[in-house]
N, C-alpha and C positions, 0 to 999 in steps of 0.2 A: 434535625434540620429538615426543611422543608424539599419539597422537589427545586429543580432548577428553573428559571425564571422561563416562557417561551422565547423570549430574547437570546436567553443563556444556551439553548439547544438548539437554535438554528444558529449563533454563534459556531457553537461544535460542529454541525453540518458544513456548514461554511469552511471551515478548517479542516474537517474530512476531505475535501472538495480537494482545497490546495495539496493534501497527503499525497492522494492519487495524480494529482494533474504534475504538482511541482516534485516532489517527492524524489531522490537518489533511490533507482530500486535496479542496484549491480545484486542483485539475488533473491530467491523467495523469502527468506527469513523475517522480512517486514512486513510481507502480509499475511504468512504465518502468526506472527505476535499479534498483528490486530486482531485476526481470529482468536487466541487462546484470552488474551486479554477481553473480550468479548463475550466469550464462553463464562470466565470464570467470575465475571463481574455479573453473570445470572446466577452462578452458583453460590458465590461467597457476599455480593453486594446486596444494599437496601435499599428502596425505592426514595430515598431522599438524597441529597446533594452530597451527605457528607465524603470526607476523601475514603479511600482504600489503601491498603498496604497489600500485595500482592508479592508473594516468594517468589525467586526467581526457580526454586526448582519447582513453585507449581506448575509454572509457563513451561519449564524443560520437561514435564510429564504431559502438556498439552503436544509440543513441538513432536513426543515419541508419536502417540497419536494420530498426528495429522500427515507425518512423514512414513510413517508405517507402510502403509501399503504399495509408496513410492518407493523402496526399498529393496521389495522382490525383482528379482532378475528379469528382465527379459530378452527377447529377440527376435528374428525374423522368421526363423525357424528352416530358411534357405543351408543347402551344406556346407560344410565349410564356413560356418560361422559361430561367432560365441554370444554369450545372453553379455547382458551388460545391466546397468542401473541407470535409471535417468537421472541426465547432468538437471543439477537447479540453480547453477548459476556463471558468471560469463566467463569460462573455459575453466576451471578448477570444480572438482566434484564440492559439493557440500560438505564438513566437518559434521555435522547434524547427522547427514543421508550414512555416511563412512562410518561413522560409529554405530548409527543402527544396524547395520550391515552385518558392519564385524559380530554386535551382539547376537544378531540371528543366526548364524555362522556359526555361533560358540554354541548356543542355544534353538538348535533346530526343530520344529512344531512348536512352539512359542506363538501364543496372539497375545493383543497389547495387552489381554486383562491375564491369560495365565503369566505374560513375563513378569511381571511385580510379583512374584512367587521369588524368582531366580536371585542368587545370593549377587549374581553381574547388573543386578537390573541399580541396585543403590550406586552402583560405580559409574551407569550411563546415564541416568539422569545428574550426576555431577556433572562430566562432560558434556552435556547439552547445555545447563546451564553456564556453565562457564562461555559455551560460545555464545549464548542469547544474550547474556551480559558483555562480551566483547563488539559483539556485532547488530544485532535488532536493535537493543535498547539502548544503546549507546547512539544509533542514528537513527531511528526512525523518525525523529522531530527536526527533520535537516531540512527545510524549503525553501526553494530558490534560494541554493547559495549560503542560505543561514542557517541559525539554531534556533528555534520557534516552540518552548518548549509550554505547548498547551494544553498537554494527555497527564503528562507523570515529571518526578522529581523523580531522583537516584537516592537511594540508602543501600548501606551494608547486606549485599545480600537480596535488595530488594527494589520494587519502584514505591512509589505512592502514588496513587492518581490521585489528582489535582480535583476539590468540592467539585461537586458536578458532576464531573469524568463517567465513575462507575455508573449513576444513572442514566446519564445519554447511552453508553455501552449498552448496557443493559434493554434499553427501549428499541435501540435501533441495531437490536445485533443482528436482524434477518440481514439486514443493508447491508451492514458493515461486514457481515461473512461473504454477502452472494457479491459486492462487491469488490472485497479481496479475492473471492474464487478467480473470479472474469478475471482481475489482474493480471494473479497469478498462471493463469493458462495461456494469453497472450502471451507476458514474460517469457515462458518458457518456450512457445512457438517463436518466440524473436522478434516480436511485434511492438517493443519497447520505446522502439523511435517513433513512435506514431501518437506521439503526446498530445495532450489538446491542453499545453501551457499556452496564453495568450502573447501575440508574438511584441517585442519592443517596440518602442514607438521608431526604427532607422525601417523593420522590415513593414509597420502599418503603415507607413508614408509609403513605400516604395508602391504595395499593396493598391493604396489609394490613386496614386498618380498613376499607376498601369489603370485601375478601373476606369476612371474618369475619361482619358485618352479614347479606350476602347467601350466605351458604354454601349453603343450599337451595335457592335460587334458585339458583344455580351448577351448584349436580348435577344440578338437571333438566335447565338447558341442555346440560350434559355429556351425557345421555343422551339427549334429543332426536337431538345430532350424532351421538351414537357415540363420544364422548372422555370421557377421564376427568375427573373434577372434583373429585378427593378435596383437600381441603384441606390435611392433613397432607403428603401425597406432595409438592405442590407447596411449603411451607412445607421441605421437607427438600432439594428439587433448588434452591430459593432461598439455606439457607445451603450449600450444595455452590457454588454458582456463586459466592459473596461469597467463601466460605473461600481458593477457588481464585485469585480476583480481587487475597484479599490475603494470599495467597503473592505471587505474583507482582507485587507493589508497583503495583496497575492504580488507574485512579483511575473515580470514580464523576462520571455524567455530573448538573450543578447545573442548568443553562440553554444557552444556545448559548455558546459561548468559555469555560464556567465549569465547571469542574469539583474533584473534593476527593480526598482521600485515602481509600480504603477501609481503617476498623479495624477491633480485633474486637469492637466493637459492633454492628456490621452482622450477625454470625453470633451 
């Protein structure tokens, strides 16, 4: 089968787009999978469209990997104090981070390529799997509110990414890592609220009728800082972002958990 269409891969981008912006990410384990699933769609994939089948305990041998050195203890090193592990998610330690733990615990001088030696290493790659299939892969296709399922299907054991999938991976996995990284380090500083979902049409009217009111007040401010405050400019990069939002079938952000449809009412 051929490559995917240019159509077909700014498509996927597009969709990339809404992972991050609309995306449930109560933990690192989603942009861990996008990573592993990225990585191994260079190792295992072909530069044409066709689907992949991907083991879930491949992903739980990427997930060791990439949680590994998240693992090691640290601390402040002030007295009276203990090393600890970094939390990866919102007040519960990771099952992922806990099991690599215990493993290195059990198995002390262990790096990721001597542990695949260790008779425990076939028991925590179960375990990890078991949670990548509870948890990553079971939601990472969750956008605004719904189930969008445009990466993979679910099999026994496994996913299959969908024609196409493994090559856009494949092409754009510098992206797709360096932009799960940034995610993932925000996340974890607690910078998660600071979404750049576009907002529903109650909070862009509100938006709109404050500017309009206040336009001269605006420009001054705009000129005090040095930025521009032109009303129309921003009223035109407004429907450019909604137009684009609904191409790409994104949904607009209501309240927390709530979100709607972008039409072209919105533009």
């Amino acid at each position: 089968m051929t490559a995917p269409s240019p159509e077909a891969q700014l498509e996927f981008l597009s969709k990339l787009q809404r992972l991050f912006n609309e995306g449930d990410f109560t933990a690192t384990y989603k942009f861990a999978l996008l990573m592993a699933l990225a990585d191994i769609c260079v190792e295992q994939g072909q530069d044409n469209a066709d689907a992949l089948v991907v083991q879930h305990k491949d992903i739980a041998i990427k997930f060791i990997d990439l949680y590994w050195q998240q693992t090691a203890p640290y601390g402040s090193g002030l007295p009276n104090t203990t090393t600890s592990v970094l939390i990866q998610n919102n007040g519960v330690q990771a099952a992922v981070v806990t099991a690599i733990a215990a493993f290195r615990q059990k198995n002390p001088g262990v790096t990721p390529i001597t542990a695949r030696r260790s008779a425990d290493f076939v028991d925590l790659v179960g375990k990890v799997a078991q949670t990548v299939s509870a948890q990553p892969v079971n939601y990472l296709q969750n956008l605004g509110g719904q189930t969008v399922p445009f990466l993979y299907e679910r099999q026994r054991g496994a996913i299959r990414l969908l024609p196409g999938i493994s090559y856009c991976l494949r092409r754009f996995q510098p992206l797709v890592n360096q932009l799960s990284r940034t995610h993932w380090i925000q996340h974890v500083k607690g910078n998660r609220s600071k979404s750049d979902t576009l907002a529903a049409k109650v909070h862009l009217e509100s938006w709109w009728t404050y500017a309009s009111r206040h336009e001269d007040d605006l420009a001054e401010i705009g000129i005090h800082a040095g930025r521009s405050a032109n009303l129309q400019a921003s009223l035109a990069v407004t429907r450019w972002c909604y137009g684009n939002g609904y191409a790409s079938g994104a949904q607009a952000w209501v309240k927390v958990n709530e979100y709607t449809a972008i039409d072209g009412s919105y533009f």
